[in-house]
C-alpha positions in Angstrom: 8.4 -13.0 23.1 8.2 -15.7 20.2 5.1 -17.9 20.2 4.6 -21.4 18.4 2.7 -21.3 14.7 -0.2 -22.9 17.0 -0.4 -19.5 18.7 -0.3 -17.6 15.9 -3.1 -19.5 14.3 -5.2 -19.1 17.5 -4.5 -15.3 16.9 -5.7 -15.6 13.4 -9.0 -17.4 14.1 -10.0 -15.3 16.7 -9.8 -12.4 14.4 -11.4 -13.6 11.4 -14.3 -14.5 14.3 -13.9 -10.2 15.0 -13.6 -8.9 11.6 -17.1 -11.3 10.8 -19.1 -8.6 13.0 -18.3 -5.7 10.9 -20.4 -4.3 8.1 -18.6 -3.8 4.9 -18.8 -1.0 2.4 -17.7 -1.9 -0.9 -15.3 -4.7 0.6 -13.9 -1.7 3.5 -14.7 -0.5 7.0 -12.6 2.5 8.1 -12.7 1.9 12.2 -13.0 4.4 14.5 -8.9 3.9 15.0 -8.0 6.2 12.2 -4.8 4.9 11.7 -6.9 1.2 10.9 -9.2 -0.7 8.1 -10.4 -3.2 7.3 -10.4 -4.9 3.9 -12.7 -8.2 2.6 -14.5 -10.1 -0.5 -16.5 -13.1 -0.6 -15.2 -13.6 -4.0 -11.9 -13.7 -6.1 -11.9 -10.0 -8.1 -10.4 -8.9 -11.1 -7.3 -7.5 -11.8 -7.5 -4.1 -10.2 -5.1 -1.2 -10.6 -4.5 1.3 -7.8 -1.8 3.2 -5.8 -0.3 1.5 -2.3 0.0 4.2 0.3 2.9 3.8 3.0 0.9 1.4 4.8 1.3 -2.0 6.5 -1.8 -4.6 5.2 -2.1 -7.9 7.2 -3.7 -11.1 5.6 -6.1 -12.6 8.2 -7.6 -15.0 5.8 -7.3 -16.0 2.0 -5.3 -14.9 -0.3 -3.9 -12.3 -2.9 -1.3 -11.6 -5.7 0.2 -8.2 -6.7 2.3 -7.0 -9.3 4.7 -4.5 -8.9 6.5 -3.4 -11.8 7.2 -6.8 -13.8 7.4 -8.6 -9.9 4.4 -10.7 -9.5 4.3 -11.2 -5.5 1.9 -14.0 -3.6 1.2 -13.6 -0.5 -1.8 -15.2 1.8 -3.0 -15.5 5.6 -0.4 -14.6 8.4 1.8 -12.5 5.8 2.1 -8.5 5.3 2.6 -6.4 2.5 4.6 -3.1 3.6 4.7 -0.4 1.7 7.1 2.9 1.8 5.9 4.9 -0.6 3.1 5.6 -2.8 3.7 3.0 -5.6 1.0 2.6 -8.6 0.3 -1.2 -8.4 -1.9 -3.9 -9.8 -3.4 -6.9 -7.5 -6.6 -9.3 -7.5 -7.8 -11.3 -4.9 -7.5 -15.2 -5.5 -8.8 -16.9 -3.0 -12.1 -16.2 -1.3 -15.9 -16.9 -0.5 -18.5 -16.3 1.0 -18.3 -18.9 3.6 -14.3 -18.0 3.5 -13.8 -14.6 3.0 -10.2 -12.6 1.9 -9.9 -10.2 4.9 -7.0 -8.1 5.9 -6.5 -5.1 8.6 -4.5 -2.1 7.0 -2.2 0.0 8.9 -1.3 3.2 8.2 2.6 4.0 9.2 5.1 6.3 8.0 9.0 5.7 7.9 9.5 8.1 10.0 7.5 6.4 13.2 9.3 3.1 12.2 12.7 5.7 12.5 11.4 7.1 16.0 11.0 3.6 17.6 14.2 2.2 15.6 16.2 5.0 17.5 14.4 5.0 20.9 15.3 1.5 21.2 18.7 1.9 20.6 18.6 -1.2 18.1 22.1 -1.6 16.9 21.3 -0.4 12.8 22.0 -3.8 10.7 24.1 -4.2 8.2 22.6 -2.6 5.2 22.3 -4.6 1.7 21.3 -3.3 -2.1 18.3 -0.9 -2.5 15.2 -3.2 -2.7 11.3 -2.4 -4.3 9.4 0.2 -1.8 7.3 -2.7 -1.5 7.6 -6.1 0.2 6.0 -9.2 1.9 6.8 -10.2 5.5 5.7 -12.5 8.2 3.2 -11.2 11.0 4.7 -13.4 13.8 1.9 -13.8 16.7 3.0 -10.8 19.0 2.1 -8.2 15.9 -1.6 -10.2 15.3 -2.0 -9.8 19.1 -1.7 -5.9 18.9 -4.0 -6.4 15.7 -6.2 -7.6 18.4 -5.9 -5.4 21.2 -6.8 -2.8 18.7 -10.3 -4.3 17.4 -11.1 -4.6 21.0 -11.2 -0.9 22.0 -12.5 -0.3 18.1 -16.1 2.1 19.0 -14.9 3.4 22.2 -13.6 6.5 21.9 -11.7 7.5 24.7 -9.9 4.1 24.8 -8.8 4.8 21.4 -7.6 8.0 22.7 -5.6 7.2 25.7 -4.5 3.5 24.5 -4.4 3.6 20.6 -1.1 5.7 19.5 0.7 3.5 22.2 -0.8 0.2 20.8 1.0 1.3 17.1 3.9 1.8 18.8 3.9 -1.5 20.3 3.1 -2.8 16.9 6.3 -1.5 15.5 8.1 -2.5 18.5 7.2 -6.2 17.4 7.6 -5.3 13.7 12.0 -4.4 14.7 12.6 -6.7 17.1 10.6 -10.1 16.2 11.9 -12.8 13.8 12.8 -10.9 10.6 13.2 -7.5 12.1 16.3 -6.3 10.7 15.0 -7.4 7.2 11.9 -5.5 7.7 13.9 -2.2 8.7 16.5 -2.6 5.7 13.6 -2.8 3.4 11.5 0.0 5.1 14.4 2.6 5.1 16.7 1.8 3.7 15.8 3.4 0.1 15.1 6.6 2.6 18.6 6.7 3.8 20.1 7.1 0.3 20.6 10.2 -0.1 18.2 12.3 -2.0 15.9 9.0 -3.8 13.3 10.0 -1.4 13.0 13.5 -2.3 13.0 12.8 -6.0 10.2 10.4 -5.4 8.2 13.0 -3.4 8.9 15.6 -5.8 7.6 13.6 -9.0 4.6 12.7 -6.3 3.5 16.2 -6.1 4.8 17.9 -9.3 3.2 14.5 -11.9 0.4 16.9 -13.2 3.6 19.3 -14.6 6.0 18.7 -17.5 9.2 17.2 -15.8 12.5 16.5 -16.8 14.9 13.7 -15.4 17.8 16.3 -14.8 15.2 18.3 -13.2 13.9 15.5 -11.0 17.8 14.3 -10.7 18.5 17.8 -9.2 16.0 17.7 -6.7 17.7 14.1 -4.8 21.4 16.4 -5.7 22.7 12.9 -8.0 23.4 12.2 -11.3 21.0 11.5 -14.3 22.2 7.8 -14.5 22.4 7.6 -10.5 19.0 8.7 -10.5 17.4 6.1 -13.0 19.3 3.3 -10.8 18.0 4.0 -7.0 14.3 5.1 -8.8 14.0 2.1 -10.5 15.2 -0.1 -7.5 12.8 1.3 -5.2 9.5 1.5 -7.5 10.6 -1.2 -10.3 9.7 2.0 -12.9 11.8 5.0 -14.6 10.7 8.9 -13.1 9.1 9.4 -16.0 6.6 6.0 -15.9 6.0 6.6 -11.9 4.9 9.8 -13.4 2.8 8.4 -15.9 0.9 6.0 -14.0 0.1 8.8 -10.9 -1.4 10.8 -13.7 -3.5 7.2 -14.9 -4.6 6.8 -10.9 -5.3 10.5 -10.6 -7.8 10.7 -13.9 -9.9 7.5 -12.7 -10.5 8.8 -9.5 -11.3 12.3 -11.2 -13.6 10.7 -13.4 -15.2 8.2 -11.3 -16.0 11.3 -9.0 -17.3 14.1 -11.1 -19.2 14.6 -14.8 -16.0 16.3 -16.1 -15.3 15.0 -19.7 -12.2 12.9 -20.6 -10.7 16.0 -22.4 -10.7 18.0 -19.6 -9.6 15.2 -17.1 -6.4 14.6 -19.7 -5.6 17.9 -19.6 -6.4 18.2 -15.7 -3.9 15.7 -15.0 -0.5 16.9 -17.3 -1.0 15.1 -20.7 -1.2 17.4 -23.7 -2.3 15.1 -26.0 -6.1 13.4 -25.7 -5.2 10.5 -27.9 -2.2 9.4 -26.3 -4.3 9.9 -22.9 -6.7 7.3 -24.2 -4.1 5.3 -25.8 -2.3 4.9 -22.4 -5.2 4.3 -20.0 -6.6 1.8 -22.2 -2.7 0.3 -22.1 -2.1 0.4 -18.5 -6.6 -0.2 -17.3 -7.3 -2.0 -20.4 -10.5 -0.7 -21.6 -10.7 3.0 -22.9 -11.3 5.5 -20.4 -15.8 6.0 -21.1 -15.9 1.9 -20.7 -13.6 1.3 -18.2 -15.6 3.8 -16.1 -18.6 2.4 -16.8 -17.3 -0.9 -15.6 -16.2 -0.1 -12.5 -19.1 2.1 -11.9 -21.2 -1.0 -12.6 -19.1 -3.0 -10.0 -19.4 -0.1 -7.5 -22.8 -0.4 -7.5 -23.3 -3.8 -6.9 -20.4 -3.6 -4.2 -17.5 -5.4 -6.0 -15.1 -3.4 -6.3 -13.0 -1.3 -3.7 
């Protein structure tokens, strides 16, 4: 079923109303729906750098702009940002306030429960195009916000979110494929996947980036060429193997360091790089502040609850 933009907007303003009664942990709730979350500031935030998990994140209100590679992508209330794999990225929130806030309800989903429903619905495959970025913006068209609401409303009662939950996600996929825009949102979603071997070599460099790599190594791995390797990588994260690799090992140290006393040596060193002066000349490159000061920034803005 395909409602007017008036329904959608109704859908829209009933959950910002929802989302209002929640209390928010440095700008996140995690609901008792473990597959849901949900996201907001009351102001516009820096430039933040993080990693986007295979997820689908839904903009009830506000607005937000992401990088990706050298892609700057804007995208505000009623859109989604899907992601298929975990791809190091940099956003900021530009439009919020305390009276308005940003808020958004993230959805955990893998490609392969988007490749269960696509094949228990029989949904004749369309026809596929180039490889595109493992990340992308779609429409939410009202039937998906609805499920977003059906959700909230068991959120807290346990056995509800037993029985009914797993069958409300699949329902929300179910709208995903077969509303307005579905065959563009399963060509970007799997497509990467169903070339053969560029998901493996992503998941291989995921969990190997603390080792010392090589292309032909990580080329191996998806069974293609060097060359063939750099092409379908670089389509699907907008980096080379070895930057994906790079900037994993950038996420992984701030989170290492931002959660423990160890020392920036032995975080380096933790994370692959055998150098500790091209460590700090990198995270200061990709963060901008030297590891010790960027750490205490964001520590600062943890405290006061600015930062997520």
């Amino acid at each position: 079923m395909v409602y007017s933009s008036n329904k959608s907007d109704s859908v829209l303003n009933r959950l910002k109303v929802m989302m209002s009664h929640y209390h928010y942990h440095q700008g996140e709730v995690q609901t008792d729906i473990p597959f849901l979350s949900l996201l907001q500031e009351t102001e516009p935030t820096d430039v933040e750098s993080g990693v986007l998990n295979p997820s689908i994140c839904i903009v009830i209100q506000g607005d937000k702009k992401v990088v990706i590679g050298n892609k700057a992508i804007n995208y505000g209330e009623g859109n989604y940002i899907a992601s298929t794999i975990d791809i190091p990225i940099k956003g900021r929130v530009i439009k919020a306030s305390k009276k308005d806030p940003y808020r958004a309800i993230r959805l955990s989903i893998t490609p392969e429960e988007i490749t269960s429903a696509f094949l228990e619905l029989k949904i004749t495959p369309p026809k596929k195009t180039e490889l595109k970025e493992g990340a992308f913006v779609g429409k939410a068209e009202a039937d998906v916000l609805l499920v977003l609401e059906k959700l909230l409303q068991i959120d807290s009662d346990l056995q509800a979110i037993s029985f009914l939950a797993p069958a409300m996600k699949k329902e929300f996929i179910f709208h995903l494929l077969t509303g307005e825009g579905g065959d563009v949102f399963y060509n970007n979603f799997l497509l990467h996947l169903e070339s053969a071997g560029i998901s493996k070599a992503i998941e291989y460099v995921r969990e190997n980036f603390d080792k010392k790599l090589k292309v032909s190594e990580i080329a191996a791995v998806g069974n293609m060429s060097v060359s063939t390797l750099h092409h379908k990588f670089k389509a699907v994260t907008t980096l080379s193997p070895i930057q994906y690799q790079k900037q994993l090992r950038l996420q992984e140290a701030k989170v290492i360091l931002l959660s423990s006393e160890e020392d920036v040596t032995n975080v380096a060193f933790q994370v692959g790089y055998e150098s500790v002066t091209q460590f700090n000349r990198e995270y200061k490159r990709f963060f901008g502040l030297p590891p010790l000061k960027d750490i205490k920034v964001t520590q600062k803005k943890l405290n006061k609850g600015e930062y997520k």
